[in-house]
C-alpha positions as CSV (number, residue, x, y, z in Angstrom):
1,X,-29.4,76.2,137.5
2,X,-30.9,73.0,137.2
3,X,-29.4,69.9,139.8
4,X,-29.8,66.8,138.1
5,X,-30.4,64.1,141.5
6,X,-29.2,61.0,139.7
7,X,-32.0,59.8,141.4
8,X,-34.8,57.3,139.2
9,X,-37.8,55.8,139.0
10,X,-38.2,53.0,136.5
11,X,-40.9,52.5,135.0
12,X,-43.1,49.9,132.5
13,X,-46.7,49.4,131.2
14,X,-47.4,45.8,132.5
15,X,-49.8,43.7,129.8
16,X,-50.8,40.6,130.5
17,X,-53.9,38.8,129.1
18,X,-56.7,41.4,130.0
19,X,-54.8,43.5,132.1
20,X,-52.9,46.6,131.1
21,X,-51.4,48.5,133.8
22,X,-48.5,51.1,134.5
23,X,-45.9,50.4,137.3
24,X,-42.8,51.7,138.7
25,X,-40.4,51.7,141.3
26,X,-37.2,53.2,142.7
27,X,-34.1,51.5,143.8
28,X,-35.7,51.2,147.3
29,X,-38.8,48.9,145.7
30,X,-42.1,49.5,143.9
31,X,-43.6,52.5,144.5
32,X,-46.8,52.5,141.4
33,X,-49.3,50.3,140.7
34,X,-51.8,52.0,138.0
35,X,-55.5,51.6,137.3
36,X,-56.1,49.1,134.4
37,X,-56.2,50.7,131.5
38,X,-55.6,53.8,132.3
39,X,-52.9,56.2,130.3
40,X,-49.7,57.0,131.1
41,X,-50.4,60.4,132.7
42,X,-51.6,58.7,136.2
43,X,-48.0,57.7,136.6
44,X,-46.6,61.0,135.3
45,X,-48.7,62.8,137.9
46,X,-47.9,60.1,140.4
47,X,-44.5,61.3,139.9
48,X,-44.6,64.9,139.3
49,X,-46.2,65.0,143.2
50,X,-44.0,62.2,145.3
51,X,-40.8,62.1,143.2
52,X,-40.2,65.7,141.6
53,X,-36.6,65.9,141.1
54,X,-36.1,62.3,139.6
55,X,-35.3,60.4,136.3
56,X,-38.5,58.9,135.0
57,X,-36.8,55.5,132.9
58,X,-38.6,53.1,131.0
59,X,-37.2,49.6,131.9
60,X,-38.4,46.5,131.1
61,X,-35.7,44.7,132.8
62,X,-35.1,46.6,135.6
63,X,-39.2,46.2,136.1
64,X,-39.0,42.7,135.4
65,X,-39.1,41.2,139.2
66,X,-41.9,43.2,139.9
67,X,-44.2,42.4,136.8
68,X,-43.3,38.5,137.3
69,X,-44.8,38.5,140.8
70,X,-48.0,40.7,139.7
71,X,-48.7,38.0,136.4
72,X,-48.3,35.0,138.7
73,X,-51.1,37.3,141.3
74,X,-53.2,38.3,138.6
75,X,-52.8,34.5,137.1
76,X,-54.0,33.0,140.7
77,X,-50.9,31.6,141.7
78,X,-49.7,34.0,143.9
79,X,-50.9,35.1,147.4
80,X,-48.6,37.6,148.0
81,X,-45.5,39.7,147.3
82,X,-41.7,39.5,148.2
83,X,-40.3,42.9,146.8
84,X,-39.7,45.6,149.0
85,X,-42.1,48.9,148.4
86,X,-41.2,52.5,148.3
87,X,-44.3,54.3,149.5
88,X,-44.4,58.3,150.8
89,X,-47.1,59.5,152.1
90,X,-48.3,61.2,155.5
91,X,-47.9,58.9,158.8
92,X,-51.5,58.5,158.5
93,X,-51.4,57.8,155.2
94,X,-48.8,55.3,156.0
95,X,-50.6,53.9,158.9
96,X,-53.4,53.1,156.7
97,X,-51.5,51.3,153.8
98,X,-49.5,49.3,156.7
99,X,-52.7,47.9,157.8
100,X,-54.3,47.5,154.3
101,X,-51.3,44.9,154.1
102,X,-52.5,43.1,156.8
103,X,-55.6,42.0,155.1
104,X,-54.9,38.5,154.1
105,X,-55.5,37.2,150.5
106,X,-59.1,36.4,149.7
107,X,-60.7,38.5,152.6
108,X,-62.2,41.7,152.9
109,X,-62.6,44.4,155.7
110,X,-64.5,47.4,156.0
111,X,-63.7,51.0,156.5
112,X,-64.3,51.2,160.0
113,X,-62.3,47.6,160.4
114,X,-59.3,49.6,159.1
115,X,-60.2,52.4,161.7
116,X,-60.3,50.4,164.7
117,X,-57.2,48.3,162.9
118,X,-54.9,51.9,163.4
119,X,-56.6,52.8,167.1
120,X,-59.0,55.6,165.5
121,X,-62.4,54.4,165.1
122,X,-64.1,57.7,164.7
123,X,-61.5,58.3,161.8
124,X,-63.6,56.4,159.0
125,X,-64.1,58.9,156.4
126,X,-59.9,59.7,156.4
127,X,-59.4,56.4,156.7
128,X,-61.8,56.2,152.6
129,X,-59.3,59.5,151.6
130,X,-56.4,57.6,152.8
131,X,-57.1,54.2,151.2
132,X,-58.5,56.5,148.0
133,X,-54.4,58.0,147.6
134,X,-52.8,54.8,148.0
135,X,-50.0,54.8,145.0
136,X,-49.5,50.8,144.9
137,X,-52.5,49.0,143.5
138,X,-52.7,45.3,144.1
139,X,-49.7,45.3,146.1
140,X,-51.2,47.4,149.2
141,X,-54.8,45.6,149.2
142,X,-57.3,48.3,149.1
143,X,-59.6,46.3,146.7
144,X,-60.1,44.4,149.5
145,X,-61.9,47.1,151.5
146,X,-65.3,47.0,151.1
147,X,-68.1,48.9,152.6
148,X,-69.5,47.7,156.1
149,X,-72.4,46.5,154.5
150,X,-70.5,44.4,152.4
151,X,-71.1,46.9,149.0
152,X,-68.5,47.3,146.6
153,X,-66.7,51.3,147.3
154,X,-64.9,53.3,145.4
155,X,-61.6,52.5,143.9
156,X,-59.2,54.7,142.6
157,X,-58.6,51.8,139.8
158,X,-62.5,52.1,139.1
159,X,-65.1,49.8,140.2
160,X,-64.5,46.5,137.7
161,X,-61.2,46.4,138.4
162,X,-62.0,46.2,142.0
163,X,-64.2,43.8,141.5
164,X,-62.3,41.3,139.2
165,X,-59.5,41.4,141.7
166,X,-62.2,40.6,144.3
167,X,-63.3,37.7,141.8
168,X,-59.9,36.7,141.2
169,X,-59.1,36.4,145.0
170,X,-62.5,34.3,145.6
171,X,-60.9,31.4,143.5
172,X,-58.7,30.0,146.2
């Protein structure tokens, strides 16, 4: 017998000028931001793995807080966010996206910056794993995580999406 949990994630494909890009959240706060461009089955895995038993909803409306503060970001005239976030992962996991919030607009940090940042400094390489799973794009800041020589990393949003939020943030 199948439960139904009553419990949702809301969801909408944000497009705005260039940018076309899946969210969601859950009545606790965003918990997706997708790659650019990318189809709807990053945010149906995203959800088949941290959210199993809920409703997945498309709402414009319910989304609507959310997409307003991510246009006025990705139109410069935002620095950061005031929604709350829903975001499940491990403690480390956790640690890591914390302190990928701390990383102020228009500034970058390297891997082993975030490492020392959490108290682990031999801890680089699941640090890059860690930043690689984060679920909120844009909000949590990994684009801003280069490497220590100051080269552009992986992204899980792809490389020119990392680096037009880079370019975008160098504008201030």
């Amino acid at each position: 017998m199948l439960i139904n949990s009553n419990e949702k994630v809301f969801w909408t494909l944000l497009q705005h000028k260039d940018w076309k890009i899946h969210i969601a959240s859950t009545t606790k706060g965003l918990c997706f931001v997708g790659s650019h461009e990318e189809s709807i089955n990053e945010l149906l895995a995203f959800k088949n793995k941290y959210f199993k038993r809920f409703d997945l909803i498309e709402d414009r409306e319910i989304m609507l807080p959310y997409s307003e503060e991510l246009i006025e970001f990705l139109d410069g005239k935002r620095t950061n966010f005031t929604f709350n976030l829903d975001f499940h992962g491990t403690p480390f996991q956790n640690a890591i996206w914390n302190a990928l919030c701390s990383i102020n607009y228009g500034e970058t940090k390297s891997y082993s910056d975030i490492a020392t940042l959490i108290n682990k400094p031999k801890s680089v390489r699941a640090v890059g794993t860690a930043i690689g799973a984060n679920p909120i794009l844009i909000v949590i800041p990994c684009h801003r995580v280069i490497g220590k020589n100051g080269s552009l990393t992986g992204y899980r949003g792809g490389l020119d999406m990392k680096l037009n939020l880079l370019e975008l943030e160098s504008r201030i």
